[in-house]
N, C-alpha and C positions, 0 to 999 in steps of 0.2 A: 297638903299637896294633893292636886288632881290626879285619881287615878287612869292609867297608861288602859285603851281598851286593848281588844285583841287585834283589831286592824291595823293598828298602825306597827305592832311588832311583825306581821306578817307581812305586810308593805314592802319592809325593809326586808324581810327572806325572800320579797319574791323579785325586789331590781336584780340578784343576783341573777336571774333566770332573764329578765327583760333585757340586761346590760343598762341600765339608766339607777340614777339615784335619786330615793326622795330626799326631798328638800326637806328639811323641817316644818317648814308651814305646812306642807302636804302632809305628815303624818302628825302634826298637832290639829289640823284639821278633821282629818279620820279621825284621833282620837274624841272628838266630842260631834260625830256625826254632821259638822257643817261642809257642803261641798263649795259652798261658795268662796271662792278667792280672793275673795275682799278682807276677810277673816285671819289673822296670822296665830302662830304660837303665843305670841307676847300676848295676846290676850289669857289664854288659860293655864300660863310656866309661866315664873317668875324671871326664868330666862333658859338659854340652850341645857346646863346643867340640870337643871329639875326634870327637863323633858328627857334627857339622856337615862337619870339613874330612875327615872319612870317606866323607860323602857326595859334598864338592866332587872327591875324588881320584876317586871311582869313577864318577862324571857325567864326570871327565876321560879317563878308560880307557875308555870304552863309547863314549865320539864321537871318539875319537883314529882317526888311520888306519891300519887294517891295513898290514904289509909287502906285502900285495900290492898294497895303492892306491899305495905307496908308489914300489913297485919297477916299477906300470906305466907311472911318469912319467921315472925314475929317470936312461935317458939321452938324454931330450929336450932339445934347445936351447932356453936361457932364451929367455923371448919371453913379449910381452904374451896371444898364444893358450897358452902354458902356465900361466901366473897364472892366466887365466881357466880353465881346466882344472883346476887347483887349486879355485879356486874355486867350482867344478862341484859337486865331489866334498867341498866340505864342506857344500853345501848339501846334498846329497842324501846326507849320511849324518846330519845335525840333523834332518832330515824324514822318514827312513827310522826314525827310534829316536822318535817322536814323544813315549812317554812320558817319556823320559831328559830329551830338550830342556825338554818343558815344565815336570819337577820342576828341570831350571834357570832356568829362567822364576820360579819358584814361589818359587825361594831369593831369585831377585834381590827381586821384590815386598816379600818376609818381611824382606829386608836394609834398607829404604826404612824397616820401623818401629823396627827391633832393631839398636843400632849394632855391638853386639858381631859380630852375622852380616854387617855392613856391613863391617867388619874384616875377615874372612875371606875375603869373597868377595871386597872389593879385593885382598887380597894373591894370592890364586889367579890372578884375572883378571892384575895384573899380571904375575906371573909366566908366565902363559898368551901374553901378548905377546910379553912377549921374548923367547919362547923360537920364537914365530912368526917375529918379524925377523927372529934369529938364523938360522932353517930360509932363509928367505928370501934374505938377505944370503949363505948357502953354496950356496943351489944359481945364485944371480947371476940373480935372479928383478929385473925391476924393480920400482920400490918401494921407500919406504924406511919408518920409523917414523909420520911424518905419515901417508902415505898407508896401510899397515896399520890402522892406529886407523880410519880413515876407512870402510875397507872392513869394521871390527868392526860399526861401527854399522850399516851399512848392511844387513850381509846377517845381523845379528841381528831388523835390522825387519824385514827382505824372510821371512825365517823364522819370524817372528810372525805376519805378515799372511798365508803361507800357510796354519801350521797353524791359526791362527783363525778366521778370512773374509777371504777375500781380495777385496781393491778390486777386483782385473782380473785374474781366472781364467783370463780365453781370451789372456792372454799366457801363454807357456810360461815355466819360471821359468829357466831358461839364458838363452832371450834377456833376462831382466831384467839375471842376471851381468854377460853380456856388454858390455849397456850402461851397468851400473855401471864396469866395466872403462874403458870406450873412455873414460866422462866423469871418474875420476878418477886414471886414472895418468897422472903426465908423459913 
């Protein structure tokens, strides 16, 4: 498979802001630098599928966490202030890449009318889970799958509502974490 570059995932974060949507040829284009329009996707994806979970893989590399977020928690003792330190740092790397997140915004919305992308994005997401617990469950984080899901939802709205409008600005968004934290782990 062709890999997805960076353009063309942020293409798709930033119609959100233009109001317009890319076509797929226009971001199978970006993605291999031809401007010309003559050129479609069918040339470099074997079809819309390949291009879709092209883009789910490279939306999942660009908000993944560096070896150095990784390694600056690395030998802390589990604890609900490390969860939440955890959960710091995924908000402020979804809000730090603003237009990555919101072409994953873009896909989920796109996924709500198209089942076939409703496919793909469920499988991603799942697998995007488990592979959370799993991080979860090795480093002896509290928490289990209920409560993971739980914390998906939430700090997916909490990172809607900021890069959109936020309800309550002059809270800072850690202490919302935080008090996500305190209210949903046991």
């Amino acid at each position: 498979m062709i890999a997805v570059d960076e353009e063309p995932v942020e293409l798709v974060g930033r119609t959100c802001d233009e109001s317009v949507r890319a076509d797929s040829d226009e971001v199978g284009q970006l993605t291999h630098g031809f401007p010309n329009h003559d050129i479609c996707t069918t040339n470099y994806f074997r079809n819309r599928e390949s291009l879709i979970t092209g883009l789910f893989e490279r939306i999942g590399t660009r908000l993944a966490p560096t070896p150095a977020d990784l390694a600056a928690r690395a030998g802390a003792q589990p604890s609900r202030e490390l969860f939440a330190a955890y959960l710091r740092d995924i908000v402020r790397r979804l809000t730090a890449q603003r237009e990555v997140t919101l072409a994953l915004y873009e896909l989920r919305l796109e996924a709500a009318r198209r089942p076939e992308l409703a496919r793909l994005l469920g499988d991603w997401q799942r697998a995007d889970l488990d592979a959370v617990i799993a991080f979860n469950e090795a480093a002896g984080l509290p928490g289990g799958r209920r409560e993971i899901a739980l914390f998906h939802y939430a700090i997916e709205g909490l990172v809607l509502d900021r890069l959109v409008s936020p309800i309550d600005p002059d809270t800072p968004t850690d202490e919302v974490v935080d008090a996500l934290v305190a209210g949903l782990l046991p």
